[in-house]
N, C-alpha and C positions, 0 to 999 in steps of 0.2 A: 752623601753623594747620591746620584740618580743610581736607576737599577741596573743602564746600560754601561756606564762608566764604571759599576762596580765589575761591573762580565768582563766586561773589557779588562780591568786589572788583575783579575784572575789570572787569565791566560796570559797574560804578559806575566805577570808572575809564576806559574808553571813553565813555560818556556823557559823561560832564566834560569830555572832551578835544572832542567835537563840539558839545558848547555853545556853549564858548569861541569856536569856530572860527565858528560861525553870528555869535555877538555881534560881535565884536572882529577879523572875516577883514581884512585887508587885500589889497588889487588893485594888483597891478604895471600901470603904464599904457607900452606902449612910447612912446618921442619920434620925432617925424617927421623932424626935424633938430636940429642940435647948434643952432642959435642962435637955433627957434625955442620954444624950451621954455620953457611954463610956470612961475612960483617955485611953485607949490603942486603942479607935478607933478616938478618935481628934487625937492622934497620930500621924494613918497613913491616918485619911483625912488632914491631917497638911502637906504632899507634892503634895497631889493632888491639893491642893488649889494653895498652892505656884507656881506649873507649870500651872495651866490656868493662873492664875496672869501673870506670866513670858510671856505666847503664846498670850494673848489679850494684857500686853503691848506694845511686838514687831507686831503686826498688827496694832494699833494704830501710833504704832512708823513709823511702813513703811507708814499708811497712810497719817501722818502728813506730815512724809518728799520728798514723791512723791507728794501732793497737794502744799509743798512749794515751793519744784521743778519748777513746774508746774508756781505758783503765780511768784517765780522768772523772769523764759520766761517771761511772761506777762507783767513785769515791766521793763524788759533788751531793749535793740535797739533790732534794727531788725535784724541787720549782725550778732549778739551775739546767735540769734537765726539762724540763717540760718548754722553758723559752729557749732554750737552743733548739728545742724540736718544731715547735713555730718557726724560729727563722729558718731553719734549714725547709720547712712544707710538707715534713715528714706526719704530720695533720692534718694534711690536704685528704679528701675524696678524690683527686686525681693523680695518688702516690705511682697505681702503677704508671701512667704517663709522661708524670718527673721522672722514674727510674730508667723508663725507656729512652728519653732524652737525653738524661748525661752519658747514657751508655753508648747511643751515636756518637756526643760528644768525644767523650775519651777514646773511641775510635777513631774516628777523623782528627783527632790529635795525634794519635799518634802513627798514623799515617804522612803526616805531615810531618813529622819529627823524622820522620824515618828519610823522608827526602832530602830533610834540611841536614843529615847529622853528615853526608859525606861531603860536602862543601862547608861543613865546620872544621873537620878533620883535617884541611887542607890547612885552614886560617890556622891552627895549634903553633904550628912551625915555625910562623911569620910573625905572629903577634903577642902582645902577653897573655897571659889566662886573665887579667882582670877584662880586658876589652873583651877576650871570648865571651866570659859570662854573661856583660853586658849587653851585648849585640845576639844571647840568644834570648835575653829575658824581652828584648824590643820587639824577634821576631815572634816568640809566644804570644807576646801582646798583642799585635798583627794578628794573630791568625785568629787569635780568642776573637777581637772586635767583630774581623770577617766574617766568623760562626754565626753571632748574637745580631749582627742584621737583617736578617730574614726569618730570623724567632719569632717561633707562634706566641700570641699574647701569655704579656707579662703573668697578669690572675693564673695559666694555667702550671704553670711553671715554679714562679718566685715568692707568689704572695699566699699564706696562709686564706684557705675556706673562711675564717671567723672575719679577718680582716677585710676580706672581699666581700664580706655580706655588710661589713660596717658601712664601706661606701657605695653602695650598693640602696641603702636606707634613706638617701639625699632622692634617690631618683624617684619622680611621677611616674603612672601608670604607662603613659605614653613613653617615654625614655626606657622604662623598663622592657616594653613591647620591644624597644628595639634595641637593645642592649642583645634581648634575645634571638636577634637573628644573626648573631655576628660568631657564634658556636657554639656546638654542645656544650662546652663550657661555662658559659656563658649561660645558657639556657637553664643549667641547673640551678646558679646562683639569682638569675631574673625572676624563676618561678618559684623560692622559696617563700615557705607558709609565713615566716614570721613578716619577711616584707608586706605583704597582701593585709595579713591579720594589722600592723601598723596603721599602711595605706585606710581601711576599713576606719578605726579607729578615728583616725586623723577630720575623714569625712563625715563621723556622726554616727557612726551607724555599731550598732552592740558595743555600747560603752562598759557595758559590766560584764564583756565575754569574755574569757581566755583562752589562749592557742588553742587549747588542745579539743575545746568547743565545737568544732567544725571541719571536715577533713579537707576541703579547699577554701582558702580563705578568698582565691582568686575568684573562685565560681560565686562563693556569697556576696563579696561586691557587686560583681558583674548584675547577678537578680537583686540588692540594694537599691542597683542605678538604674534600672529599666522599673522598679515600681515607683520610684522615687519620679522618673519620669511620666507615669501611668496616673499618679494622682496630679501631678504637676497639671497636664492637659485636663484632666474631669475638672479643676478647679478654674479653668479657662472656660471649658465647656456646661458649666454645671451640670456634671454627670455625678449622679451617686443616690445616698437616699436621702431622705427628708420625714422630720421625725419633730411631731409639736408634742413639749412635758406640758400635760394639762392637772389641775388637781383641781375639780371643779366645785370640791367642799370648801376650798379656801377661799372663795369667793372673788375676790380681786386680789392682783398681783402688787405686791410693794417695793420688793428689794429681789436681785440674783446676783450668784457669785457662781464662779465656775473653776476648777482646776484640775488640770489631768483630765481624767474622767469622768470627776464627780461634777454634779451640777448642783446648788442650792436654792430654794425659793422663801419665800417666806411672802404671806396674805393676811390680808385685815380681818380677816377671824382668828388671829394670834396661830396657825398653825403653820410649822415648817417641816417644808418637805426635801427629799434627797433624793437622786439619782443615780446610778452609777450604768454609764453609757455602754462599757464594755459587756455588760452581762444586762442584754434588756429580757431573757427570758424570769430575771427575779423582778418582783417588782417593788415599786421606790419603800424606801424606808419611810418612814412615820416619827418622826423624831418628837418625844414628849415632850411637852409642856414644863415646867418646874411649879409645884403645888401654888407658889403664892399668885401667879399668871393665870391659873388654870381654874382657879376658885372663883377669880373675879368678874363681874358681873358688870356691863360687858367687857368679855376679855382684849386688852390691848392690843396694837397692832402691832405689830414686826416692824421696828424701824431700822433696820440692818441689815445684813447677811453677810459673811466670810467662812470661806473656808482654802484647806491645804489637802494635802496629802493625808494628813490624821488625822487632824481635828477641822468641827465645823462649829459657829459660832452665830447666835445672833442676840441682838438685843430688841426692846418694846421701849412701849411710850412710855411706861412706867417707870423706867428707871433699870430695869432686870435685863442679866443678862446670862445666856446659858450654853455651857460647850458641849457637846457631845465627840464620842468617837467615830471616826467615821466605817469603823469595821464592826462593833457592834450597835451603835445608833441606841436608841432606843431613850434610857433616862438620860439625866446628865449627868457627867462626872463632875462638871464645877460650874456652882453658880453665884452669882453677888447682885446686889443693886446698889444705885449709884441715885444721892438724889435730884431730881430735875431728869428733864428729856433729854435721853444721848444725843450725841449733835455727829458724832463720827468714831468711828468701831474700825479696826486693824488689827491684819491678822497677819503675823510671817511669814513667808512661802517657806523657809527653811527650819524652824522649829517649833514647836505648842510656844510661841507665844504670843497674848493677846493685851491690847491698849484700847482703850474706850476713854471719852471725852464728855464730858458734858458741864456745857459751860466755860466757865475755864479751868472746871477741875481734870486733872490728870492725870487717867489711872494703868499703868503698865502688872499685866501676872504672865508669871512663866511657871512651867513645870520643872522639876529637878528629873533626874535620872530612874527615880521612883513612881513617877508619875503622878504624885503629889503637886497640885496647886497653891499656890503664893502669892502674896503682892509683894513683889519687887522693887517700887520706884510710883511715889506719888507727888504730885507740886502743883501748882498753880500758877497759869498767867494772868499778864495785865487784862486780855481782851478774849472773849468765847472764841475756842477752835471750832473752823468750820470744815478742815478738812486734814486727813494725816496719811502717811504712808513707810510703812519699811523700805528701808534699805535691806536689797537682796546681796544674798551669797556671803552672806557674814553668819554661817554654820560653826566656826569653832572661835568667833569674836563676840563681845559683846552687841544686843541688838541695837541699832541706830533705829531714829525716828524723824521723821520731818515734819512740821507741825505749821500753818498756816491759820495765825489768827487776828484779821483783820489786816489791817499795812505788814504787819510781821511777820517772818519767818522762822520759824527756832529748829534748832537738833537739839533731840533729847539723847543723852546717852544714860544709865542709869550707874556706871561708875563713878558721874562728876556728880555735885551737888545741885546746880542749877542750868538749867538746860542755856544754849549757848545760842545770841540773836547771830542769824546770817544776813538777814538782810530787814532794811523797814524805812520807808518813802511815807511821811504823812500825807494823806488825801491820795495812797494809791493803794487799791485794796487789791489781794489775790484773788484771782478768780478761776484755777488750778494747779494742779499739781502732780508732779512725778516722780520718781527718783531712780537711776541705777547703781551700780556698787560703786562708783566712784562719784557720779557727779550728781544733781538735783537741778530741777525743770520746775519753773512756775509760770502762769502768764500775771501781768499786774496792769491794773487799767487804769489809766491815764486821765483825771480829770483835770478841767480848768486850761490855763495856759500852757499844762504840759504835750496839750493834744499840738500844741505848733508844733513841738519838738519830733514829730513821724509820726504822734499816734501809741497805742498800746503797745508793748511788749513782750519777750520771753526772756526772764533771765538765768543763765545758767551759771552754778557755782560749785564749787570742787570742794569735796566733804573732807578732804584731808585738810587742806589749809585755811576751807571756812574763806577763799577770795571769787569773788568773780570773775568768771573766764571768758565768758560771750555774752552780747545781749543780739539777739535776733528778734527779727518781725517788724513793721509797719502799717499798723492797720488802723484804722478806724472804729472797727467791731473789736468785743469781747473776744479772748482765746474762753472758750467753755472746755476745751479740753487739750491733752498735752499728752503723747506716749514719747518716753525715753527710755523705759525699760527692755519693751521688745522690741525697739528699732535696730535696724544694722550698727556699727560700727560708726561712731563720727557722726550720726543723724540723727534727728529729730523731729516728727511727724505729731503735728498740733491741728484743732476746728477753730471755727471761728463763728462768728455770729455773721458778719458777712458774707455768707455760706462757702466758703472757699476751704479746701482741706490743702494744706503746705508742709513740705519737706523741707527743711535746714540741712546745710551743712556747717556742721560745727567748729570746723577748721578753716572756711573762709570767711562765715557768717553769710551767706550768700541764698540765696531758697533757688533748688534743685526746680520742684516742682508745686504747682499750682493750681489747684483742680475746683472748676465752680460744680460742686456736688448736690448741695442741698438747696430747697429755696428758703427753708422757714429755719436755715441754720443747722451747725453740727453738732452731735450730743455726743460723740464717739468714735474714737478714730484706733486703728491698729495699723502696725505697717511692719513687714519681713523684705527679704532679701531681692524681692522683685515685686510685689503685689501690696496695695492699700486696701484695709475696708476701711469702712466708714457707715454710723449710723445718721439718721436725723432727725428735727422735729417733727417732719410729717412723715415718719415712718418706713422709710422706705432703710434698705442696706443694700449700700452698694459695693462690688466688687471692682480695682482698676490695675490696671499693668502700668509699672512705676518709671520705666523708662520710656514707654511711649505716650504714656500718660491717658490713655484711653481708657473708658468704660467697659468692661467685660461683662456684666449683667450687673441686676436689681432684683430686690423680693420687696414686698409690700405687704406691710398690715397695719389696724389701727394702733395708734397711740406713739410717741415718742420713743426711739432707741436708745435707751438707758446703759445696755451691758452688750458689749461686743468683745469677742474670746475666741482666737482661732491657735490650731497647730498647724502642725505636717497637714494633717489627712481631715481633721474637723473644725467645726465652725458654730459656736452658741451666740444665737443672737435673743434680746429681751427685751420686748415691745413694753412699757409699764404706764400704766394712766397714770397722770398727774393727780385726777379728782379720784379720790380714793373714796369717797360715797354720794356718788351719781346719783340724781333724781330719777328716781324711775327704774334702779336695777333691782330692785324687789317687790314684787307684789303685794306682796306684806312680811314686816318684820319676823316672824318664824321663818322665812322660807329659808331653805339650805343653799341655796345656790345666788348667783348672780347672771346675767343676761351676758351671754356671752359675746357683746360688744362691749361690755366696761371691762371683762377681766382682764386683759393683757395676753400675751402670748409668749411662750420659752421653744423657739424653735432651735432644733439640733441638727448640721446637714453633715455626713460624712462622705468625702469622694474621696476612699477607696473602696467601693465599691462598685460592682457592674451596675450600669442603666438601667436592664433588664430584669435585677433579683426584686425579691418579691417585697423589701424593705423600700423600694424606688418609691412605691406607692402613697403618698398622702396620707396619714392615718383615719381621715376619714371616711375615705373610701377601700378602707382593709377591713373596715367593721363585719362582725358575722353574727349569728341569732343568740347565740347565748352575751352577750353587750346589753347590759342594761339600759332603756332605752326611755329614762323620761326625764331627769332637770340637766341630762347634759346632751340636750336635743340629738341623740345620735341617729341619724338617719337609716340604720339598716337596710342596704340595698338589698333591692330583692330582684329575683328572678323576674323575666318577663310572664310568667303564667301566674304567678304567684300577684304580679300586678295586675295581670288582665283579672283576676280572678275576688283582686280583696281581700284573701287567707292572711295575709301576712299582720303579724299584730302590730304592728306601726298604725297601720290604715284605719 
């Protein structure tokens, strides 16, 4: 009922009750003696009696049954005891405030009782005792209801801390904010640490912390979501530094990988070089050669690179191929050769293990638990693989492989015997490939009178049951490239040779978005939760905002974008020449170096950082006098007096 109609029933119900009381009061008369009493005054001490009788047996009666109560607990287990003490809230952090409540409570009962009991006393005489009891158990019930409607919230009162925090755990930051304005009560269970430390979780952010990590897990979000915002804009604004890995003995650039932090290169002087971006005051590793590579005269080039988290990996023209670790670097821990020219080299993102191709031979090694190397899984197809890729987040499964050779598609697993065809269209060859933990992405080009049929395509097919689930795309041009690994959810983000970079939706088969990027075509594409890059044939990497589909800047350098690798906060891009021995980039065969327009470029940008710190800077123009200063042209900026004057040993 409304609030006013309850006020209202009150006093009409208090009125009634002092009506009665004035009409129909009865008066207890004390007796002077037992033998001189009145019959009309035993009478009417004849209900006075009766009702103390009645009021001390029910106080006996409660206190029998609260001390048996009581004996009960004492005799029951202890879990029997602990869930009766949850439901009763005796758990609660708001004990004293439940105590304080039923104790109004049982006052105002019995206040109330104390009204109603002389116009029951009347009903005794008139009625039977079944209907009295009846009609007071209706009006307790009454008065209990009337209590409990204007009761402070239920959590403070009824419902166990634990239970309140359980749903409690459903709510967003937002609904929590205001959960917590509704009472102190309320405020204690809105601002609890494990809610927050969840929420945190939930959004990404210290996957591997625990509660007791942090003394507010509120405030660590809070600074989460304002840096998370802070890089978000520098990656709109390109604000941060900028940072080119150069190794100018290696002469020309062949092959990059990148993961995490580490970055890999490998140059046609057979040398491979390593990074690790988080610690640029160490400098890069030198990762050895393997003797039979190292002897040879002249030494092969690096036709590979891969690396993870531990291990890093590449192979030569030769056939060789060598892992090193990526914490202590240096020889290798395993190597083999394979005969003929590798054709595609794979590395797992989730454990040491590594597959190489060459030809149609195919060769899968993993490491065991000891760190011992193995070949695991060898076989052969009909037609040379040109291209392969793990499937990610298969850490405590057998590894999967996807393997594109020629019209065919295969999964290797190395549990079955012979790897298993998904897909194969004579006269349509693959021309990329992808794979996530559930599905696999390739693009296949269309010749002959297939091209009536819309043109090339993407087909995607579902690695559990080996069917196809979508085909997207209509284009004219080659797909040259395809990410479905790091796309959002449900998407797919493919280049094309008609220079156009395009978003799928894989749930309608529909393309989101369609962006004309490049002119001489796309070599490279990544795509996150709002943002595309993309690399091209004439060098450039662009940056775009995915739902408005606009440009946000460009960098430029010579030669084709090969390797594009972004996170959160960084961004490796790898310019790599095609012509691997340029007429003209050496003076004469001794020389150590190469002109540094054939070698390529491995530029690193990270925005989080300030504009202003001193990493902002180009590394050309950080150079200082101790830089050795002659086959890696480095200019030495000098002083204006140092200029006016000549001193300077550059001049």
């Amino acid at each position: 009922m409304a609030a006013n109609e309850l006020v209202a029933f009150r006093e009409r119900w208090k009125q009634e009750l002092k009506n009665r009381k004035e009409e129909t009061g009865l008066v207890c008369v004390p007796s002077s003696s037992s033998s001189g009493d009145h019959p009309e005054q035993k009478d009417v001490k004849k209900p006075c009696d009766t009702l103390k009788q009645e009021e001390s047996s029910c106080t006996e009666d409660e206190g029998s049954v609260s001390g048996g109560s009581f004996a009960v607990e004492a005799d029951q287990p202890q879990y029997v005891s602990i869930a009766r003490s949850l439901l009763d809230g005796r758990t609660s952090p708001l004990l004293d405030r439940i105590q304080e409540e039923r104790t109004r409570r049982k006052r105002q009962y019995d206040n109330m009782t104390n009204m109603c009991s002389v116009s029951l006393q009347q009903q005794q005489q008139r009625q039977p005792q079944r209907k009295v009891k009846k009609e007071e158990e209706l009006v307790d019930q009454l008065i209990q209801d009337l209590n409990e409607v204007n009761d402070i919230p239920f959590f403070d009162i009824e419902l166990p801390y634990e239970l309140a925090l359980k749903i409690f755990q459903y709510l967003n930051c937002m609904e929590l904010g205001r959960c917590a304005q509704v009472s102190r009560a309320w405020r204690v269970l809105a601002e609890d640490g494990v809610l927050w430390f969840r929420l945190c979780q939930r959004e990404g952010y210290h996957q591997g912390a625990s509660v007791s990590s942090s003394p507010c897990w509120k405030s660590t979000l809070r600074d989460c979501r304002n840096a998370a915002r802070t890089v978000r804009s520098n990656w709109k604004n390109r604000v941060g530094s900028v940072s080119q890995l150069q190794f100018e003995l290696g002469k020309i650039l062949c092959d990059v990988s990148s993961c995490d932090s580490f970055v890999l290169a490998g140059y046609t002087s057979g040398d491979v070089r390593l990074w690790d971006t988080l610690h640029w005051d160490s400098t890069s590793s030198f990762l050895k050669t393997n003797s039979l590579s190292a002897n040879t005269h002249p030494r092969p080039h690096v036709s590979h690179v891969q690396i993870n988290s531990t291990v890093a990996a590449a192979s030569y023209e030769d056939g060789c191929v060598d892992l090193w670790s990526t914490e202590t670097g240096g020889e290798p821990i395993h190597h083999y050769q394979i005969p003929g020219r590798i054709q595609a080299l794979g590395l797992s993102p989730d454990r040491p293990v590594l597959i190489s191709a060459a030809g149609s031979y195919v060769r899968l090694d993993s490491a065991n638990d000891c760190g011992y190397w193995r070949t695991v899984c060898e076989t052969r197809l009909p037609k040379t693989v040109e291209s392969l890729t793990f499937v990610p987040n298969r850490a405590d499964q057998s590894p999967l492989v996807v393997l594109a050779a020629g019209e065919d598609v295969y999964l290797l697993n190395p549990q079955e015997e012979q790897p298993r065809t998904l897909h194969s269209v004579y006269g349509h060859p693959v021309t990329c490939l992808d794979a996530s933990n559930t599905l696999t992405a390739f693009g296949v080009k269309r010749t002959g009178w297939a091209m009536h049929d819309g043109g090339n395509k993407i087909h995607v097919y579902s690695l559990e049951t080996g069917k196809p689930t979508v085909c997207v795309g209509s284009s004219p041009g080659d797909f040259t490239c395809v990410n479905l690994r790091d796309s959002p959810p449900h998407l797919l983000v493919c280049g094309n040779k008609d220079r156009r970079v395009r978003v799928f939706d894989l749930r309608s088969s529909s393309s989101l978005v369609s962006l004309y990027a490049h002119h001489l075509g796309v070599t490279s594409v990544q795509a996150d939760d709002w943002k595309i890059v993309s690399g091209g044939d004439e060098g450039l990497v662009c940056v775009w905002e995915m739902r408005m589909g606009t440009k946000l800047w460009e960098m430029h350098n010579r030669h084709p974008v090969r390797h594009v690798r972004f996170n959160t906060s960084t961004l490796v891009t790898a310019n790599i020449p095609d012509d691997k021995s340029p007429r003209g980039a050496c003076i004469t065969d001794d020389d150590l170096t190469a002109h540094r327009r054939h070698r390529g470029v491995i530029s690193h940008y990270d925005f989080s950082e300030d504009a202003l710190s001193q990493d902002h800077i180009l590394p050309i123009c950080r150079s200082d006098y101790i830089d050795s200063s002659g086959y890696n042209y480095n200019i030495n900026l000098a002083v204006p007096y140092d200029r006016l004057s000549g001193s300077h040993p550059s001049h």
